[in-house]
TIZAKOL-468284 format. One record per residue (C-alpha): x, y, z; residue in one letter. Coordinates in steps of 0.05 Angstrom, whole numbers, plus 5000, padded with zeros to 4 digits. Layout:
TIZAKOL-468284
- X, Y, Z, type
- X, Y, Z, A
...
This chain:
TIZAKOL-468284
- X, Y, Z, type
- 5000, 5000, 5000, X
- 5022, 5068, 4977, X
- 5039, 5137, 5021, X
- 4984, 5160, 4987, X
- 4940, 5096, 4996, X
- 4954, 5099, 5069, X
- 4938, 5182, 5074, X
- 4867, 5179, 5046, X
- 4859, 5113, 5089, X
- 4868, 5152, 5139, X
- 4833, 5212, 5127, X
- 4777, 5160, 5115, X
- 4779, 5140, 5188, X
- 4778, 5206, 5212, X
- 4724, 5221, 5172, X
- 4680, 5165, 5196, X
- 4705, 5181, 5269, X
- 4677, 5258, 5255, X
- 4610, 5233, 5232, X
- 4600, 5188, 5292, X
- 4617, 5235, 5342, X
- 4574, 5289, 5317, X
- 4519, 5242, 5306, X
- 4531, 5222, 5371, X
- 4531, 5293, 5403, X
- 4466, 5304, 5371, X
- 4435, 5255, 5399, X
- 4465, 5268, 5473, X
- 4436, 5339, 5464, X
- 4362, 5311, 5460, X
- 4378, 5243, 5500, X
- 4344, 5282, 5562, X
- 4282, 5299, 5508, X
- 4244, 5223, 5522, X
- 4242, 5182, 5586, X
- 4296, 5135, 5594, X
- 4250, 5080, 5607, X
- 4253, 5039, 5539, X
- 4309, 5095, 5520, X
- 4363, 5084, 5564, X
- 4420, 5088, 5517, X
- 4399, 5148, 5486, X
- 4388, 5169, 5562, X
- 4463, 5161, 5579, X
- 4492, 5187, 5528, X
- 4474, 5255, 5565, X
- 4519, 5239, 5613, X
- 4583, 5236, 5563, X
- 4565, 5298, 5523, X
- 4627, 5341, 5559, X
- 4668, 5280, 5530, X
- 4627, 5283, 5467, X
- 4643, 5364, 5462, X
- 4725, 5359, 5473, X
- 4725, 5301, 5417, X
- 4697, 5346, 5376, X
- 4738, 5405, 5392, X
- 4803, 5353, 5389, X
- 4780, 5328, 5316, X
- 4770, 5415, 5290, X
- 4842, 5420, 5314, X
- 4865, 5361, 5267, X
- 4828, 5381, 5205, X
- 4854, 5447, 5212, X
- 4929, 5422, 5211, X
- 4911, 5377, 5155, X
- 4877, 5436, 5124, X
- 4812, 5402, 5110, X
- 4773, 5462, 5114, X
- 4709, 5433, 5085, X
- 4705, 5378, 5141, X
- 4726, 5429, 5196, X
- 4658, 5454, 5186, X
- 4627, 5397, 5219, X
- 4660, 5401, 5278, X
- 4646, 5481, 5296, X
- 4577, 5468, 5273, X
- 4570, 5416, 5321, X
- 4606, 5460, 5373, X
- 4556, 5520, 5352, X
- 4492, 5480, 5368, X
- 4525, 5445, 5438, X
- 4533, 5525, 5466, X
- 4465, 5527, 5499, X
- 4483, 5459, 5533, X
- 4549, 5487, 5544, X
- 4512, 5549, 5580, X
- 4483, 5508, 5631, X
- 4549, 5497, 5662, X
- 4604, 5557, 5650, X
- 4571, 5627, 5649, X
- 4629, 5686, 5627, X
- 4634, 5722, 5680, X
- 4637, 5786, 5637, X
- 4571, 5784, 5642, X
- 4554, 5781, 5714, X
- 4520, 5838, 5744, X
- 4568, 5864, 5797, X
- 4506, 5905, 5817, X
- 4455, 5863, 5822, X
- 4464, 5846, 5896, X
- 4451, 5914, 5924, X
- 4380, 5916, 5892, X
- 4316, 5895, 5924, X
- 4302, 5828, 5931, X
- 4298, 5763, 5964, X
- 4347, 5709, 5964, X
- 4335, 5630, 5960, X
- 4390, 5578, 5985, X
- 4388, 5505, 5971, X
- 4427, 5466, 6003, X
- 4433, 5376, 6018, X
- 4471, 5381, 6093, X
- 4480, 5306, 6093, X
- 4450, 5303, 6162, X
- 4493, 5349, 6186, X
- 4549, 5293, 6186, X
- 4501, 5263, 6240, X
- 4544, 5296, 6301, X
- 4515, 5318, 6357, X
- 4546, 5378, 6382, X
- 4500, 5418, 6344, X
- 4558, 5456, 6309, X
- 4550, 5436, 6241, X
- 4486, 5453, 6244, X
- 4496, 5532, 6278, X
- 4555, 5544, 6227, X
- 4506, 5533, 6169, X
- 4462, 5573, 6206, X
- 4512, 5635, 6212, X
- 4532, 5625, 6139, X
- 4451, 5638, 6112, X
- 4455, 5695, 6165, X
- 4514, 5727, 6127, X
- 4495, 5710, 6065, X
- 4424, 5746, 6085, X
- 4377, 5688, 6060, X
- 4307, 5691, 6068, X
- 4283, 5618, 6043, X
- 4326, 5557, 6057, X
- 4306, 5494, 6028, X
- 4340, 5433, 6065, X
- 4349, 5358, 6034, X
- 4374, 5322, 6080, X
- 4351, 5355, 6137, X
- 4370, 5323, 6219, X
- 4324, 5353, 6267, X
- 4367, 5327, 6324, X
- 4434, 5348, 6347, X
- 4455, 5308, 6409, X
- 4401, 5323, 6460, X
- 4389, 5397, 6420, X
- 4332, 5400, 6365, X
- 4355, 5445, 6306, X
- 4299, 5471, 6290, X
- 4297, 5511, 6360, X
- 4358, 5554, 6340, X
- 4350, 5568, 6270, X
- 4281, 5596, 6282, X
- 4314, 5658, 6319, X
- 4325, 5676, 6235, X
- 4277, 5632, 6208, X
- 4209, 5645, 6256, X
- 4177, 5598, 6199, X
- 4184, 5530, 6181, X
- 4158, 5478, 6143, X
- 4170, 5401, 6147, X
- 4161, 5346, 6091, X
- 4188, 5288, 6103, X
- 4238, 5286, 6165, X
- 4290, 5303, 6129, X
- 4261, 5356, 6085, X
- 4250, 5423, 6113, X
- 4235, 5497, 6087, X
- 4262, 5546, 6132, X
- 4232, 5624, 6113, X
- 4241, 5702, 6141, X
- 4162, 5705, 6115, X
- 4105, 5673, 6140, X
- 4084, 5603, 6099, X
- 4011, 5602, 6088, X
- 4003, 5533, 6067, X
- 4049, 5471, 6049, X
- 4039, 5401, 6026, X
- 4090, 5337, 6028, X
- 4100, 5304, 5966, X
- 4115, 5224, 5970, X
- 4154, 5189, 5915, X
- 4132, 5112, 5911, X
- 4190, 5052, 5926, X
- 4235, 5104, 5944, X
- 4258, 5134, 6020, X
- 4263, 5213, 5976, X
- 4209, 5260, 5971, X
- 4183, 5325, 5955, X
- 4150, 5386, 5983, X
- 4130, 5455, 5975, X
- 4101, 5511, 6013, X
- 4065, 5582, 5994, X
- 4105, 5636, 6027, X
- 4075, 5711, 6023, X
- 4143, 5751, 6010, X
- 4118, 5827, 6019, X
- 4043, 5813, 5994, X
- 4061, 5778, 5946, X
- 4051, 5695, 5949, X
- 4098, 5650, 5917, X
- 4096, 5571, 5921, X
- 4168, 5541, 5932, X
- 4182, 5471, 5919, X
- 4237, 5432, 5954, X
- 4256, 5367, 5924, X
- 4305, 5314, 5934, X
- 4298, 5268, 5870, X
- 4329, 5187, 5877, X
- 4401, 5183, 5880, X
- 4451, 5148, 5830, X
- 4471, 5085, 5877, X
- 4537, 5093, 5853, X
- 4574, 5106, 5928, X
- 4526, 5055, 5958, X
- 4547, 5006, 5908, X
- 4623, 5021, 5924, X
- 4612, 5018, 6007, X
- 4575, 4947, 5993, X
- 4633, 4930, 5955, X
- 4687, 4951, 6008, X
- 4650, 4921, 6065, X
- 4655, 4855, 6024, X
- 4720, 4865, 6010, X
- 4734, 4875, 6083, X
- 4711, 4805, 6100, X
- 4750, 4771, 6045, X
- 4700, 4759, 5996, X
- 4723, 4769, 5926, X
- 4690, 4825, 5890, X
- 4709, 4818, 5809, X
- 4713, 4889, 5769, X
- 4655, 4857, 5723, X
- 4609, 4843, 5784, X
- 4625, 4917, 5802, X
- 4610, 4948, 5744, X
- 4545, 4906, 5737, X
- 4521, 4924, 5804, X
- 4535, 5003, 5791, X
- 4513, 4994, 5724, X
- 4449, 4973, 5745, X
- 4437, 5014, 5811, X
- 4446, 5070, 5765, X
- 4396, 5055, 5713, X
- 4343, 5036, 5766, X
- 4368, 5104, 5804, X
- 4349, 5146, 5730, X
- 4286, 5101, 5727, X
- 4265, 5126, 5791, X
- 4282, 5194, 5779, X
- 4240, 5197, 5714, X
- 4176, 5184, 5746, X
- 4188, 5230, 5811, X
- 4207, 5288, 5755, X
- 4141, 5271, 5719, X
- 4108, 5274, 5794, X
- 4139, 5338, 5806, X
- 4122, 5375, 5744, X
- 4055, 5358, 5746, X
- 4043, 5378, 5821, X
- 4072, 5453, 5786, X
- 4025, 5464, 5733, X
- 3972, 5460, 5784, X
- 4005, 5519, 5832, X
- 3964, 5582, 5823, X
- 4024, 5624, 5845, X
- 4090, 5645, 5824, X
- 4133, 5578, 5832, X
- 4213, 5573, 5849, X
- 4239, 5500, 5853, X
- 4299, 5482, 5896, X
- 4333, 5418, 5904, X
- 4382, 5367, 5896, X
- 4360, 5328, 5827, X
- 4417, 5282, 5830, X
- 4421, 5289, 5752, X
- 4457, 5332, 5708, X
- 4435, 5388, 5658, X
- 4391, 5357, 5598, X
- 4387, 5296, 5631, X
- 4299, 5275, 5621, X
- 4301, 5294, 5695, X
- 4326, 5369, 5687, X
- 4278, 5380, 5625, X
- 4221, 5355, 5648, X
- 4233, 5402, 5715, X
- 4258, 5459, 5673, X
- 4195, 5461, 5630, X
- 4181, 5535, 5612, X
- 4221, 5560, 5672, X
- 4281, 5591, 5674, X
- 4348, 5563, 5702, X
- 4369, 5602, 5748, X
- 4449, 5599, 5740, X
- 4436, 5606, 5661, X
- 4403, 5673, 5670, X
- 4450, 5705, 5720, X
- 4500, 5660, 5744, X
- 4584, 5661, 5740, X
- 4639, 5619, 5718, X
- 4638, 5549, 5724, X
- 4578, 5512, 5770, X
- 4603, 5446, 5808, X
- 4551, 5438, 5859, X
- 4568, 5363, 5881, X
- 4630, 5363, 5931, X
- 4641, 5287, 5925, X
- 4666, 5277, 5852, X
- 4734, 5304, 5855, X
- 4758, 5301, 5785, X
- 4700, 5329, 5749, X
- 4649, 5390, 5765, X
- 4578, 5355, 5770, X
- 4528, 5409, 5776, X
- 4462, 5367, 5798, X
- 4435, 5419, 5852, X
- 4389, 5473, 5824, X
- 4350, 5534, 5823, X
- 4292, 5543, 5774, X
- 4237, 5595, 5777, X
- 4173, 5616, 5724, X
- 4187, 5661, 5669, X
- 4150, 5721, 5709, X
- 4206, 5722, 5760, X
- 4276, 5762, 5748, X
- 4332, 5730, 5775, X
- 4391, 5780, 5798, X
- 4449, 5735, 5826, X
- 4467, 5669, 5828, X
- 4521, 5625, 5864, X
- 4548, 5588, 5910, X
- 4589, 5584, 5975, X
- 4644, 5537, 5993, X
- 4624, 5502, 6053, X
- 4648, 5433, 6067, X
- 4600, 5408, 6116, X
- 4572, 5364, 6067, X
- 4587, 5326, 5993, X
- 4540, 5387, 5974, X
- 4558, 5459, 5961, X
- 4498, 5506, 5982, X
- 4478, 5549, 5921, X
- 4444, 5614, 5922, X
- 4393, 5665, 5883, X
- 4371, 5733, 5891, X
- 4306, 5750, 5852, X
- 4277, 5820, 5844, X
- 4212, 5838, 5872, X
């Protein structure tokens, strides 16, 4: 085989590898568009597309040193059509509002606390406490919520900023500066997670906020099974792993499909103003985050900053699967988070005009 045999070989290859990876990223981009149920590849491929993106961005660089500037097209149009996606986890910080947080508004926090680490000095718990205090939030939406601290019930000391509460299941709980008119516990089926919300009147005017805390992936309860069997000598093959997480983590998205569908039909029937808080356990575009989305806005799209990792516990990659959405009426005016590490959660933050 000829040099020249062997370069359009090649170029062949590269070819073929372009088409399939922009295929492929198209496909990612409206995996989260139908349930996974009966869809679950489609379904996962949502979780790739930041591989799917740099493969793409990896192949423009190599047709432009081979000079193929006809096939370089596919790539940046690809690239062009991923930006919204793209949007939903890097925001240029150019274009944060530097004023935004001196004008008048409320602010939202979200925040999973992990049981406050289950300790019992209560100081978890009060430190969390001083940081919504300096961060001057008004509604705090707890997953993971532990009413008891030792001997000391939580609840007792955080009303002294919070005189209003509301409790869903134990260990979801909306904390507010305004008084809550109303609220109603939401139960997902099979699963220990739930949902709540509760009609708050903010200065006359009454908004419904939803807490939820959608099924988790399995994956970390999968790998502490694995350890513990470890422990006692019993021999755990990669191939059994891998099975076990791979199918914890397709029952996990199952799960989460129906309690999204749940969810966003409990909205539509609010007559007020809704915000949604919560930890979805699922990433942008997933079916989950679409079908909560709906014709709201996401909050850290509209006025958030940089790059959004909300999940402390994966170290090498920023998972953003906590979130702030609110109806199209509502103008968001910051958006962030704080660094605590009181929990595998970071606490994230809005500010929305009134």
């Amino acid at each position: 085989m000829g040099k020249l045999a062997v370069y359009r070989y090649v170029a062949m290859m590269f070819l073929v590898i372009q088409v399939v990876v922009s295929v492929f990223t198209f496909v990612a981009l409206n995996g989260g568009d139908v349930t996974p149920v009966g869809n679950p590849a489609r379904a996962m491929l949502v979780y790739v597309l930041p591989l799917l993106i740099v493969a793409n961005l990896l192949l423009f660089v190599y047709w432009l040193v081979r000079r193929k500037w006809f096939y370089a097209i596919i790539p940046v149009v690809t690239f062009v059509c991923c930006i919204p996606y793209i949007g939903t986890l890097y925001q240029i910080p150019f274009f944060a509002d530097k004023e935004a947080e001196k004008e008048n508004g409320i602010k939202i926090a979200t925040y999973n606390v992990a049981m406050f680490g289950r300790e019992v000095t209560g100081f978890k718990a009060q430190d969390i406490l001083a940081e919504m205090r300096s961060q001057d939030v008004d509604v705090l939406c707890i997953q993971e919520y532990n009413e008891m601290s030792g001997n000391k019930k939580n609840s007792e000391t955080y009303k002294e900023y919070f005189p209003y509460m509301a409790v869903g299941r134990e260990d979801m709980v909306i904390f507010s500066r305004y008084p809550i008119t109303r609220h109603q516990t939401m139960l997902f089926e099979e699963t220990n997670n739930s949902a709540m919300w509760a009609d708050i009147n903010i200065k006359g005017s009454e908004f419904r906020i939803f807490n939820v805390h959608m099924e988790t992936t399995g994956i970390n309860h999968t790998l502490h099974q694995a350890s513990k069997l470890q422990a006692k000598n019993y021999d755990v093959s990669d191939s059994q792993l891998l099975s076990a997480i791979y199918g914890n983590y397709m029952m996990g998205m199952y799960f989460r499909a129906g309690q999204a569908i749940q969810v966003a039909n409990e909205m539509r029937q609010s007559p007020h103003p809704i915000i949604l808080c919560g930890d979805f356990n699922d990433v942008p575009y997933s079916f989950v985050y679409n079908t909560l989305l709906g014709n709201m806005v996401d909050g850290f799209k509209e006025c958030g900053s940089g790059f959004m990792k909300t999940y402390r516990g994966s170290n090498k990659k920023p998972v953003r699967i906590d979130y702030i959405f609110h109806d199209e009426g509502i103008k968001g005016l910051t958006y962030y988070r704080s660094d605590l590490t009181y929990s595998d959660h970071f606490p994230i933050y809005m500010k929305i005009a009134l």
